[in-house]
Every structure is written in structure tokens, then in C-alpha cells.
matplotlib code that plots the C-alpha trace (Angstrom):
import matplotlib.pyplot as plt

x = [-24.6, -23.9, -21.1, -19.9, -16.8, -15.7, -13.5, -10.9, -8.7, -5.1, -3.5, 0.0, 0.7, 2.0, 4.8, 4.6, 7.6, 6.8, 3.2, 2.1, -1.2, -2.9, -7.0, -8.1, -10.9, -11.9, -14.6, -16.6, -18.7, -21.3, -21.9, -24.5, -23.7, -24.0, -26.5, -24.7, -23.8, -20.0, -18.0, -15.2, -12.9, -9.8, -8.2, -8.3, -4.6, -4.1, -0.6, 0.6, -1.3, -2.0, 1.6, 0.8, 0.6, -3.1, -4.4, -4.4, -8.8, -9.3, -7.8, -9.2, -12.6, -12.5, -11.3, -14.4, -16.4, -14.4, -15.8, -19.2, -18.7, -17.3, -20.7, -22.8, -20.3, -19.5, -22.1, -25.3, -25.2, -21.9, -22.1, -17.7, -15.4, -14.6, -10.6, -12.2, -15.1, -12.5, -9.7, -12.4, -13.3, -9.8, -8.7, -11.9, -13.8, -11.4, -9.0, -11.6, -13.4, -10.7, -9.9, -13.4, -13.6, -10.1, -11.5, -14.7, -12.8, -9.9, -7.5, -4.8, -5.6, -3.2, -4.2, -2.9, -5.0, -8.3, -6.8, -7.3, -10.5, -11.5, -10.1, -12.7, -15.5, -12.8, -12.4, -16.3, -17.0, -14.3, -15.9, -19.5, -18.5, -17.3, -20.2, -22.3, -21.0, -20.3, -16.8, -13.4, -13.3, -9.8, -10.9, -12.2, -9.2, -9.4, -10.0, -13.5, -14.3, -12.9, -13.6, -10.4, -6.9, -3.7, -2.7, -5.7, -5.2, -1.3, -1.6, 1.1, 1.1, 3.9, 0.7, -1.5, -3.1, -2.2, -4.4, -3.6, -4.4, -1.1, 0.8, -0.4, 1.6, 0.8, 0.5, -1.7, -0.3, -2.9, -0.1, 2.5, 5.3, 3.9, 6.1, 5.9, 6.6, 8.9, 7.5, 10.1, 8.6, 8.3, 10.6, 12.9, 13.2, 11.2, 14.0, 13.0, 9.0, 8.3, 5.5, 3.0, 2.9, -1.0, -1.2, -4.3, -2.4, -0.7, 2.8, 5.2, 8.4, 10.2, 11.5, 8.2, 6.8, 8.9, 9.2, 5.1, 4.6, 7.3, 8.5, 10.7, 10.2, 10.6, 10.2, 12.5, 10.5, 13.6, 13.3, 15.0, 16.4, 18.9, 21.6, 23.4, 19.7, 18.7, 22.0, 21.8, 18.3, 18.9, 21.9, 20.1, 17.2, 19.7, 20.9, 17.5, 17.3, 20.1, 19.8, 16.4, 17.2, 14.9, 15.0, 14.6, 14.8, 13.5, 14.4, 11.6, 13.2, 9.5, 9.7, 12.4, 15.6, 16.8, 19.9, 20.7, 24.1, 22.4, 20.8, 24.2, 26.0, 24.5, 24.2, 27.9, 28.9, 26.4, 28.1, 31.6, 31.0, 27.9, 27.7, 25.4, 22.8, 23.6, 22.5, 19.6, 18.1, 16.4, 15.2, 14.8, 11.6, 10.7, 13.5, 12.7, 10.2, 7.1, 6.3, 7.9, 7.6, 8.9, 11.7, 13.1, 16.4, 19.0, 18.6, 20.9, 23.8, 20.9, 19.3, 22.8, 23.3, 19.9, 16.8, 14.8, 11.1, 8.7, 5.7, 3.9, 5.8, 3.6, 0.2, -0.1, 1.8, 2.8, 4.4, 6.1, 7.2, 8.9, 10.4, 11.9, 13.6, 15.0, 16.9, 13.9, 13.4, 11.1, 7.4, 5.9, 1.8, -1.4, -4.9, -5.6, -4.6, -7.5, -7.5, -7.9, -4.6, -2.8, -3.4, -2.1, 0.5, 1.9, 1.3, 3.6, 6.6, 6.4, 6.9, 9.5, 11.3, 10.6, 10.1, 6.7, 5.7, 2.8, 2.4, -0.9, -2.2, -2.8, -5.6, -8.3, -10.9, -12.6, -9.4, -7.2, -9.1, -7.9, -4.8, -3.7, -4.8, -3.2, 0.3, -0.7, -1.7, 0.4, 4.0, 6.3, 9.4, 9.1, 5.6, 2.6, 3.0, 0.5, 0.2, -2.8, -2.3, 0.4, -2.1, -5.4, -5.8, -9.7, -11.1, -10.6, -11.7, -15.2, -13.2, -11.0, -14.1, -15.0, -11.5, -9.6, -5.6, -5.5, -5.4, -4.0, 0.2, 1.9, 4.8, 5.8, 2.6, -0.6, -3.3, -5.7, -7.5, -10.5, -10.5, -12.9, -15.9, -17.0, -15.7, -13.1, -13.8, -15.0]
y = [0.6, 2.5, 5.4, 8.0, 10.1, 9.9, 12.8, 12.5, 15.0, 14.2, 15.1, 15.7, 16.6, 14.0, 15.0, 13.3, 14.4, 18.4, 18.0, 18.1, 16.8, 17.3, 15.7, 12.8, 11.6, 8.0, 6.3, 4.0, 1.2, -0.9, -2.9, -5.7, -8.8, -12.3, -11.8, -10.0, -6.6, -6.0, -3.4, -1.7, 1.0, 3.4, 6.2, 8.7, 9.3, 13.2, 13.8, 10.1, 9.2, 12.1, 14.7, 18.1, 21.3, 21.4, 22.4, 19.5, 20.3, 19.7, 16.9, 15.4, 16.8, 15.1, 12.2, 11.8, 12.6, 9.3, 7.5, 8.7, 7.6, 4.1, 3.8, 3.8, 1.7, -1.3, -3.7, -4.7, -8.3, -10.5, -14.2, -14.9, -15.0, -11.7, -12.0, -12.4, -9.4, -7.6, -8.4, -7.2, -4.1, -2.9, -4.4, -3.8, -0.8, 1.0, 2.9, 3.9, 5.5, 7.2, 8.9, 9.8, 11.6, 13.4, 14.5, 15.9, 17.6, 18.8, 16.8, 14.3, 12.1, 8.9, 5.6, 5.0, 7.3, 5.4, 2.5, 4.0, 5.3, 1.3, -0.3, 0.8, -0.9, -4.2, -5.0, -4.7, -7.7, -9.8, -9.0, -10.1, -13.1, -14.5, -13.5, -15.4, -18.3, -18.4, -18.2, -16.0, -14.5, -16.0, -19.8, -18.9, -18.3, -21.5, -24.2, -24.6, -21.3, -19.6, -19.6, -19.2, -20.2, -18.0, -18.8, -17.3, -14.3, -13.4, -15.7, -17.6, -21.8, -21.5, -20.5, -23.4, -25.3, -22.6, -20.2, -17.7, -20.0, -22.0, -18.8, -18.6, -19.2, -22.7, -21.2, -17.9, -16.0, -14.2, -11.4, -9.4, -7.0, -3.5, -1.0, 2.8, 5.5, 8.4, 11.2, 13.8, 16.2, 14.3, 14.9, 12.3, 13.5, 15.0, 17.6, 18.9, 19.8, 23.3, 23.4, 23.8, 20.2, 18.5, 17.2, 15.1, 12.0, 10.1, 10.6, 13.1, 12.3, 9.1, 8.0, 8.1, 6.3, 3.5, 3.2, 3.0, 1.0, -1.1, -0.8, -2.9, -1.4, 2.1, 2.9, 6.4, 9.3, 10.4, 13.9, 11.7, 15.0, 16.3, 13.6, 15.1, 15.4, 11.7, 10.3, 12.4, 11.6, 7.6, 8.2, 9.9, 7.8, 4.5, 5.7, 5.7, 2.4, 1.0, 2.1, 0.9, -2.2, -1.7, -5.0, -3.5, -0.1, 0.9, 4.3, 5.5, 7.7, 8.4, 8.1, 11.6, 10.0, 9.7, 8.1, 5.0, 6.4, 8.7, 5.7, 3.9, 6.8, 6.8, 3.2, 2.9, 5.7, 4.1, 0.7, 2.8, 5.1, 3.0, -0.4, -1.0, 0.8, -0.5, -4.0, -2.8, -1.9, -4.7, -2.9, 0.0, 1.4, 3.0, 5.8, 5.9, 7.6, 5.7, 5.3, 2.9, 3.1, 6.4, 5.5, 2.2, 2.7, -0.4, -0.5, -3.7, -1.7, -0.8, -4.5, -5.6, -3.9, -4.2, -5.4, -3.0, -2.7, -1.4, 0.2, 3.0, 1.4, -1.7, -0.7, -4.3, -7.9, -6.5, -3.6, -6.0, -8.0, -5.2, -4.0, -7.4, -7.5, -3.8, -5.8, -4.3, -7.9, -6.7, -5.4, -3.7, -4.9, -2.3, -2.8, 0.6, -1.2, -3.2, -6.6, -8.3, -6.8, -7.0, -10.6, -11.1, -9.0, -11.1, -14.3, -13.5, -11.8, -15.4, -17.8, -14.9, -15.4, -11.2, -10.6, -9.2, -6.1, -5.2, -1.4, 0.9, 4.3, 5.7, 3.2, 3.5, 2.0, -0.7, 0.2, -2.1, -4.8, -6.5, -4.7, -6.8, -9.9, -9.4, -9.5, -12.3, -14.4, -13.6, -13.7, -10.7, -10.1, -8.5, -8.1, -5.3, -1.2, 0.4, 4.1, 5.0, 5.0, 8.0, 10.3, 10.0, 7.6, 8.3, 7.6, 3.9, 4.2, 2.6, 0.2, -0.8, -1.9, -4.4, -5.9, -5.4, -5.2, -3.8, -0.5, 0.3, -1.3, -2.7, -4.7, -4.0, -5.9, -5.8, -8.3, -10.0, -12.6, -10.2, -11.1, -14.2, -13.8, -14.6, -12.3, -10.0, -10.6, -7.2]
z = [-4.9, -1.6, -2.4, 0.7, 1.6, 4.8, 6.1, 8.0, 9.6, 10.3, 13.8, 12.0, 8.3, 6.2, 3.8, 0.2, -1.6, -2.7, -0.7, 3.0, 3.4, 6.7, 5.8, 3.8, 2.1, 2.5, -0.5, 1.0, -0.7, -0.2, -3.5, -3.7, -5.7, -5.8, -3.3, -0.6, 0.2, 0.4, 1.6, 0.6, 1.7, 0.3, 1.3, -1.6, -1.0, -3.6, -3.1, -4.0, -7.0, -8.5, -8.7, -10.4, -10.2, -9.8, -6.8, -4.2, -3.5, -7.1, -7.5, -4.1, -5.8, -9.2, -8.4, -5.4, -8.6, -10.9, -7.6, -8.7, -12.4, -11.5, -8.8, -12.2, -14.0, -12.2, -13.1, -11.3, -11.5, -11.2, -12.3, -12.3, -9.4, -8.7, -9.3, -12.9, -12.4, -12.1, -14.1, -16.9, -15.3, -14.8, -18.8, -20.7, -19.1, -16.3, -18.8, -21.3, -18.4, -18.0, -21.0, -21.3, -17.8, -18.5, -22.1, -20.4, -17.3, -19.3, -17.1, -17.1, -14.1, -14.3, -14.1, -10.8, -9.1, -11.1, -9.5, -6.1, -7.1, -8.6, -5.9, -3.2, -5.6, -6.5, -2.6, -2.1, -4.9, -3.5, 0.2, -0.7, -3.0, 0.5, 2.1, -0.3, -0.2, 3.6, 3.6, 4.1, 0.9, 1.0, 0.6, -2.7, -4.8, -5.8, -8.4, -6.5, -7.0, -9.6, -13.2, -14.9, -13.6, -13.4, -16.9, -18.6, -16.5, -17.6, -20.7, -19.4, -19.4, -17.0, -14.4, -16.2, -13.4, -10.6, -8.4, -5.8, -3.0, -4.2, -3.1, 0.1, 2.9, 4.7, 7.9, 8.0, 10.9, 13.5, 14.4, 12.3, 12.7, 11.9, 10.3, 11.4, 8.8, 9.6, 7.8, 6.6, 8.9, 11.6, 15.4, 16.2, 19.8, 22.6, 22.8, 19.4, 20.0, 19.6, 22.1, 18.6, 18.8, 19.2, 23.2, 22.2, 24.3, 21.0, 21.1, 19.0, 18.4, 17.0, 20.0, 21.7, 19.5, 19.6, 23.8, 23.7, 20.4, 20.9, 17.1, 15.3, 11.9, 10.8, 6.9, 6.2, 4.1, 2.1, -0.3, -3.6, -4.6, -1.7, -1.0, 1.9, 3.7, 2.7, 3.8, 7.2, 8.1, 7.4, 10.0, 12.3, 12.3, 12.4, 15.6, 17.0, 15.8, 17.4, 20.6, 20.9, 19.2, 15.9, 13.8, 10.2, 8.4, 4.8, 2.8, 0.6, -2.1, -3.5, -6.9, -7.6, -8.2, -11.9, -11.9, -9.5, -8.7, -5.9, -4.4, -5.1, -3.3, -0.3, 0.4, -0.1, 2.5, 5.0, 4.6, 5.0, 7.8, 9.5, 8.7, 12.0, 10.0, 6.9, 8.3, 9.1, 6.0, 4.4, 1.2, -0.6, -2.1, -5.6, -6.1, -9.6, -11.7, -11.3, -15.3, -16.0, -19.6, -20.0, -17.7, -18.1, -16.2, -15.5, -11.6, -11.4, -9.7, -6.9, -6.3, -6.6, -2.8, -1.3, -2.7, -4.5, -4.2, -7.3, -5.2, -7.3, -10.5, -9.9, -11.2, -12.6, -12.7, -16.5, -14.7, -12.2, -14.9, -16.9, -13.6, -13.1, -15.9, -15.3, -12.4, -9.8, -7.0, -4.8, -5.5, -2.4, -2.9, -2.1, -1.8, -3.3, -6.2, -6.0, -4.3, -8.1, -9.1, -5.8, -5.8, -9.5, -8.9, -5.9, -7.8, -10.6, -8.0, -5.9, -9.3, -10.1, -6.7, -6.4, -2.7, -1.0, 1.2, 1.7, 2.4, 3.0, 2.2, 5.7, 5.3, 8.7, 9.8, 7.3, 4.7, 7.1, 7.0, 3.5, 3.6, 6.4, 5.3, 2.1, 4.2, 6.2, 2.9, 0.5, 2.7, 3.0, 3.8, 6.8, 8.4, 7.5, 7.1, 9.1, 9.8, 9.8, 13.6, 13.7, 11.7, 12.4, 15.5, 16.3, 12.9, 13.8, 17.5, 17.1, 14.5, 17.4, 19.5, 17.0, 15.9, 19.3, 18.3, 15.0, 15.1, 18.2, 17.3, 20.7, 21.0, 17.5, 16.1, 15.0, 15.9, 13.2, 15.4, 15.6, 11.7, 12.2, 9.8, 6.2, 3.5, 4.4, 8.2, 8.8]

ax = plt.figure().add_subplot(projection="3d")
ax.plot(x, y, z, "-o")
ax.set_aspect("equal")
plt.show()
């Protein structure tokens, strides 16, 4: 087993709710089983799995060092299809793990950021089971391949008989609208640079953005704590949108409101005072307190206006499932949940009739890979999040080389007939 950290420096600071982050660390895998060597990437992404009031370097540093826990932990030898590898891992060993590692550090790292940790490992099994068998890792979530169907997974019968290939869409597209995130930091026009801004030949501003991308998708970075601000910035960046004829807009409320009457609130007065912009929302993402447990709030009143997405809610389908019936109809996927429980995730939202996105963590270079063809598989509702290009552009320059059109976005898409190989297509 082959463990690094790659680092990567952003050109721009990323806001996540209370934190700007402006570097990354991204785990990288190489994991021989079944008699291959796969690869697997993840953005060790601080700020959004792991809120507290530690310092944002020790939490970067311990979890790098759960990375080095799960390199010794993850087994040698493999004999099942990886969606059941691991399934076990993440039920029977993952959590225990843990505890263990917050017991000895004196630490209360959450699950979801052992997920993130996990998932680098997760994607590397599922990329060298296709390479064994000489195939897109894709054609093997199957009755073929796999050992168990759906049903023993979520100890369902309603699944008996199913797989995740039947959840694919028929027609695998090679090209997919790509969504731009507007940081709450970020300038929306050239008139607002300061002159402090980098001149490394990316663009700044919002607008800029959109004229040489050609965007059609912009996901909103809202505060989820200061409604006047939220409902201004969704205005001001609906304008934008309009005039330059943007097809779909999404607020993220990241995880900070407690009560859907603020979401409530402000979708109301957009549909009163700008219903142009109102239209263009298609959904809106995780305003809630991500554990779920602890927080089981009636978001009917929400979903009622515009579908509502679980994203840092959904660690797991049981999650999803919970969510659901909390009135929650969309469930936005990630890889950096690992590619085992992204897929079962997505499997029980499309017998559900939940809606799909599938969003990323910044994720560059080799990270993009199975996040994209997760989206093309599994169906969304609107295209593929990638922004990876906004913040740190030339970590995936030699990347680019090799799997022309999917890293660098034009005309509002990103490009995945590059994507051509066995496993994973790296």
C-alpha cells in the first residue's frame, strides 16, 4: 500500500461557513488487490468535515495521520467485489477505528471526516477490481460480478434481485454541464477588484468567469446565519445570471440554519420581488445541521417550494433514508464518501424517487476522475459540480495533458471522452 500527501496551494481562499481555507492536502493511494494496483484520490477537505474550534493545521494533521492508520488497516488480500470489501470496512472496522484513534489523540473527529479519510482507500479497490478483470470498473456492478445483491446490502427485499448497474442511466453521456461555485468571498464584477487580486491569467470575478467558461450553473455560498446577506447575494448573483442567460442556480445554506422558516423566508420574498430568479433555482442544499440524529427537523414546508438536497446529512443510504422521511427529496452524492457508499446511497434515492447531484470537494487532478463518472452513471438533476478549476488550476495541468477537457470547463461543460480505459479510466 502506496500512501502520499499531495499539497496544494489555492490561488483564492475558499470560504466554508466560519473558515477560509487557502491550501489543501490531497491523500493519495495506490492499493494493490486482486492483482492490480489501484489508485485512489481525495481532497482532505478540514474546514467541511471537521467544524471546531481546533486549530484548522491540527486537524489537517491528524486526520493525514487516520490516513496512516487506515494504510495498515485496510486488508492485504481482497477475494469480494469491492462494493462488498467495502461495505465491511466502513460497517465492521471504519467506526471502531475511530473511536480508538479519538481515545488515543484525545479528540472528537466525526465520522464524516473518516469517510473522507476512507474514501481515498474505497475508490482505489473499486479502481483495481476493474483493472483486473479488464474492464471499466463500472461494468462490474453487476450480477456477473458481484457477490451480493442490493438487498443484502440495505436488508431490504424490495432491492431483491437489483444492482447498481440497474440505476444507471441507459445512455452514459461523454459531456456534462459543470457547475461553478460562488464562494462568499468571491467578486462578482471586474469593477470590484482591489488590485490585491492574483494576475496569474485565471479570471477573478463572477462575471469573468462566466464570459470565458461559458457557465450555465452557479451554486451560491450562503452564510445560513445572516438573512438580509443571503437574500441579497442570491439577488445579486441572479442578476448576473440573467443577463448572461445562466440556466440553473443553487443556494448552499451550509449546514447553520435551525429553523426552516429562514430558508422559507427568503425563498418567498425572491418569488415576490424576483420571480426571474426564483425560476432559476432548481434546489436547495443542506441548510440544516448536518447530524441528523440530533436534529431531526420537519423540512416539509422547505421541499414543499424547492427541492431540498441532504449533502453532508448523507453519510450513508440510512442517513438518506431518515432524511427522506424528514420530507428531505434530494440527496446531493460525493465520492469523498467513498465510491461503496456513494453508489448505495444513489441506489436507494432512485427506488425512492429522491433526486441526484453529484457535487465535489475541490477535487484535482486524479480526485475528478470517479467523481465525474459517478454523475455521468448514476443521473443528476442537472449535470457535475466542478471547482477545483476556480482554486487551484495548475495542480491538474499535467492531468489535463492526459484527459484533454476535464479540467479546463468551456462552454458550460466538462468533457469525459478522455475517460476510455479499464478501471476508473485514469
Amino acid at each position: 500500500m502506496k500512501l502520499d500527501f499531495i499539497p496544494v496551494k489555492m490561488r483564492l481562499p475558499l470560504k466554508f461557513g466560519a473558515e477560509t481555507i487557502d491550501s489543501i492536502q490531497i491523500c493519495h493511494v495506490e492499493y494493490p488487490a486482486y492483482g492490480a494496483v489501484g489508485r485512489g484520490e481525495t481532497p482532505l477537505s478540514v474546514a467541511w468535515a471537521w467544524p471546531s474550534t481546533l486549530t484548522f493545521a491540527l486537524r489537517e494533521e491528524l486526520m493525514c495521520k487516520f490516513c496512516q492508520v487506515l494504510a495498515e488497516a485496510y486488508p492485504a488480500e481482497v477475494q469480494q467485489h469491492p462494493m462488498t470489501e467495502g461495505y465491511k470496512f466502513l460497517t465492521e472496522k471504519l467506526d471502531a477505528l475511530l473511536e480508538k484513534f479519538n481515545r488515543q489523540n484525545n479528540i472528537d473527529m466525526p465520522h464524516l471526516a473518516a469517510l473522507i479519510c476512507a474514501s481515498a482507500f474505497d475508490i482505489a479497490m473499486h479502481d483495481a477490481y476493474g483493472l483486473a478483470k479488464g474492464l471499466p470498473t463500472y461494468k462490474t456492478y453487476n450480477k456477473e460480478f458481484m457477490d451480493h445483491d442490493l438487498a443484502w446490502f440495505y436488508n431490504d427485499d424490495a432491492f431483491k434481485g437489483l444492482y447498481p448497474e440497474d440505476f444507471f442511466v441507459k445512455d452514459v453521456p461523454s459531456e456534462l454541464p459543470v457547475w461553478h461555485l460562488v464562494g462568499g468571498k468571491d467578486l462578482l464584477y471586474e469593477s470590484e477588484r482591489t488590485g490585491n487580486e492574483p494576475e496569474d491569467g485565471y479570471p477573478v470575478s463572477l462575471e469573468k468567469w462566466i464570459e470565458r467558461d461559458g457557465l450555465k450553473c452557479l451554486k451560491i455560498k450562503l452564510t445560513g446565519s445572516d438573512a438580509e446577506w443571503d437574500y441579497n447575494r442570491v439577488v445579486a448573483i441572479g442578476k448576473i445570471a440573467l443577463k448572461y442567460n445562466v440556466e440553473a442556480l443553487s443556494p448552499d445554506f451550509n449546514c447553520l440554519v435551525k429553523d426552516p422558516v429562514y430558508v422559507n423566508d427568503i425563498l418567498d420574498k425572491l418569488k415576490a420581488e424576483y420571480p426571474a430568479i426564483y425560476d432559476l433555482l432548481i434546489y436547495v442544499e443542506q441548510p440544516f445541521p448536518y447530524d441528523l440524529e440530533a436534529n431531526q427537523i420537519d423540512v416539509h414546508s422547505c421541499s414543499e417550494r424547492k427541492p431540498l438536497f441532504m449533502d453532508e446529512s448523507a453519510h450513508d443510504w440510512k442517513f438518506v433514508k431518515m432524511g427522506n422521511s424528514l420530507g428531505w427529496n434530494g440527496v446531493a452524492l460525493k465520492v469523498c464518501k467513498t465510491q461503496t457508499g456513494a453508489l448505495l446511497s444513489a441506489c436507494w434515492a432512485k427506488q425512492h424517487n429522491m433526486m441526484l447531484m453529484v457535487q465535489d470537494l475541490t477535487n484535482p487532478m486524479l480526485a475528478t476522475v470517479p467523481h465525474v463518472q459517478l454523475a455521468a452513471h448514476i443521473g443528476t438533476i442537472k449535470g457535475v459540480e466542478c471547482n477545483a478549476p476556480q482554486f487551484y488550476p495548475a495542480a491538474s495541468l499535467d492531468d489535463e495533458k492526459l484527459r484533454p477537457g476535464l479540467y479546463e470547463r468551456r462552454n458550460g461543460i466538462v468533457s469525459l471522452k478522455a475517460l476510455t480505459g479499464n478501471g476508473f479510466g485514469y
